[in-house]
Residue, then its C-alpha position, 0 to 999 in steps of 0.5 A: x170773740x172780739x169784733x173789729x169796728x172798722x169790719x163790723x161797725x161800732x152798730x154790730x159791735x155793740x149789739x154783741x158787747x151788750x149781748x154779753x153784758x145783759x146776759x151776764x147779769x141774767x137776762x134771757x134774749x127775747x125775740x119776735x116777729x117782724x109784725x102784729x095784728x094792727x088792734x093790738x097797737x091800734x089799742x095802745x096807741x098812746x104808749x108808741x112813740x110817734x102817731x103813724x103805724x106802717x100797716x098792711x093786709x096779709x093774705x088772710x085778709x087780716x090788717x098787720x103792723x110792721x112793728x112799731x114798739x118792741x116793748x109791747x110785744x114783751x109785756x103782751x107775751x110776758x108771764x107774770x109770777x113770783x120772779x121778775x121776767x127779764x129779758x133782752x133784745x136785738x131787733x128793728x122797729x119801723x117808724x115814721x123819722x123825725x126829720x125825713x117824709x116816710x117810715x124808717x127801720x130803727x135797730x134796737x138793743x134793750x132789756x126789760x125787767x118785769x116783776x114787783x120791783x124792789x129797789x135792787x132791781x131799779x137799781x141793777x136796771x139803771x146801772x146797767x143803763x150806765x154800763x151800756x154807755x160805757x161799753x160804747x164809749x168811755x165819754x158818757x153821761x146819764x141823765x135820770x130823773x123822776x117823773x114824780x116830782x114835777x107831777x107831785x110839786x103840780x100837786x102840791x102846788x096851787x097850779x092848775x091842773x089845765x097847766x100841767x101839761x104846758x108847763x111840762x113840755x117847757x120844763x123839757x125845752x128849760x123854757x123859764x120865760x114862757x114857764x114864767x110867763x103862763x104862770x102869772x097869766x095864770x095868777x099864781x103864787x110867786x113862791x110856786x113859780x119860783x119852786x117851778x123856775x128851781x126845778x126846771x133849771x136843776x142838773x147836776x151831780x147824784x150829790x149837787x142835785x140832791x142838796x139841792x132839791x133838799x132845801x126847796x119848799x117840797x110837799x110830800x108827793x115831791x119829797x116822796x121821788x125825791x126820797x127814792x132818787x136819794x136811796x137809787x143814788x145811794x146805791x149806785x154811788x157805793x157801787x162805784x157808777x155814780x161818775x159818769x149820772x146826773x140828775x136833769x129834772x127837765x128830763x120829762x117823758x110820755x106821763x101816760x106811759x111813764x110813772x117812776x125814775x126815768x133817763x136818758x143816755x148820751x155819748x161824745x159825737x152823738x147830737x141826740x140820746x143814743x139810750x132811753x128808758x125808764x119805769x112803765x108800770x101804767x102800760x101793764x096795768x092797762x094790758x091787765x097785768x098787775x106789777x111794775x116794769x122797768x126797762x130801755x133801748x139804746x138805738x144802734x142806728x146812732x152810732x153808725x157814723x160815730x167814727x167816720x174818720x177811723x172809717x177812712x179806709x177799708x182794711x189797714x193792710x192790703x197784700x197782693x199775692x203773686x199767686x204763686x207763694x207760699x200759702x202757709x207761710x202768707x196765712x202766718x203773715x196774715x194772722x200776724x198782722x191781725x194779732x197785732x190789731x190790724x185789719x188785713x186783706x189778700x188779693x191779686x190786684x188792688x180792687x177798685x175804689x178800696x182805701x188801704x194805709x199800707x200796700x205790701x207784695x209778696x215776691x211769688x216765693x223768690 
């Protein structure tokens, strides 16, 4: 069955492309409640993108959360076994915006695939990533990255450990100055500071960055993501889905929640990620679950007003019945307007505030 953008919005549209897609590959659809004891969020704070939780009492008395996260909510109710758990979902999480005062509801679509994973796995995970993309829109990237090789070369190098954090959030904004700036402050070697400065400005193509990073004084921590970025991008390059990725070292994510290849998925007309995602292996150890996870949401909301101007009018052809034709031979007219990829709609007269391209009347069987 195929959905049409201008009755649906390309939202719905893609909710149900993606639907497919994961399906197709095996994942089965995942659905929950709406909300959750507030503890069990209060408990993984850390792990929830921003720091405000809309909260309420239920009639048992019991503090409840509108849900926050929906990742949480899989891994709690995932079972651990011999097979990886993959899952999708199309659900709604409630956040405080950004840019706005108060909460809003954010429409999800995602997969997560928990298990030992193998490096199939990661690479079905990413590529699926990728074709999510493409299914909303031929003009995509992805950027990926991995957080170990900033945190290794942090490691490897003779930067201090208070630094790190700071000169993550730099690396992320591509903020070289003030990169540069905190290091010397700091009396560290130029060599490291000039690795750092490399890193942080690195983006290109699966090949260009891989040449790259191979000719940087890397130590084994480093060399060790970078080795695991080579064979991912091995992979996906034979499967044919490497035109469309680039790897963005500055492409950080929350250290607490993240530990693998991470990404982030842009379209043209879309300002900000409409997907992100990566590998989580720290939050299940913390929930007391011993495997890896890897997964990612694309953000509906995002694409609501991605065609504005297709969405100009309301239906591409509108016919006014006399009320008095043939309904059969009008019913052939409608469906033959719609085969041709057009939107149609009947009615009596035209109805208030309605855009139309094309104005047809019937004659009333004359």
């Amino acid at each position: 069955m195929e959905y049409n953008v201008k009755l649906q919005g390309l939202g719905e549209k893609a909710m149900f492309d993606l639907r497919s897609l994961y399906e197709s590959y095996g994942y089965r659809q995942f659905r929950m409640s709406k909300f959750e004891e507030y503890d069990f969020y209060a408990q993984n704070r850390n792990f929830i993108t921003g720091s405000s939780i809309l909260t309420f009492t239920d009639t048992n008395g019991h503090l409840m959360a509108l849900k926050p996260d929906i990742t949480l909510s899989i891994i709690k109710g995932s079972k651990i076994g011999a097979n990886f758990d993959k899952v999708y979902y199309n659900e709604s999480v409630y956040r405080a915006a950004d840019s706005l005062s108060g909460f809003r509801e954010i429409r999800q679509t995602g997969l997560e695939c928990i298990g030992n994973l193998d490096l199939y796995t990661i690479c079905e995970v990413v590529s699926l990533a990728a074709m999510s993309l493409a299914a909303i829109s031929g003009d995509y990237i992805l950027d990926i990255s991995h957080m170990g090789l900033l945190s290794g070369f942090f490691s490897d190098s003779e930067i201090p450990y208070d630094l790190h954090e700071q000169l993550l959030v730099l690396a992320e904004a591509k903020n070289i100055h003030d990169a540069r700036l905190l290091c010397n402050k700091a009396g560290i070697p130029q060599r490291d500071i000039d690795t750092l400065t490399s890193l942080i400005l690195l983006r290109g193509t699966l090949n260009e960055a891989l040449t790259k990073l191979r000719t940087l004084p890397l130590g084994e921590q480093a060399m060790s993501a970078v080795r695991e970025l080579e064979d991912v991008s091995q992979v996906l390059q034979s499967a044919g889905l490497g035109k469309n990725i680039y790897i963005d070292l500055s492409l950080q994510s929350n250290p607490g929640y993240y530990n693998g290849l991470v990404f982030k998925g842009y379209i043209a007309g879309v300002p900000s990620a409409i997907l992100s995602g990566g590998r989580y292996d720290g939050l299940l150890r913390k929930m007391g679950k011993d495997a890896g996870a890897m997964g990612f949401a694309v953000y509906l909301n995002l694409l609501e007003n991605l065609y504005s101007d297709s969405s100009q009018y309301d239906v591409d052809v509108l016919i006014l019945q006399s009320g008095h034709d043939d309904a059969a031979e009008l019913l052939r007219l409608v469906k033959n307007i719609i085969d041709g990829g057009e939107t149609c709609r009947v009615d009596v007269k035209i109805p208030e505030g309605l855009k139309y391209r094309r104005l047809l009347q019937t004659d009333g069987g004359k």
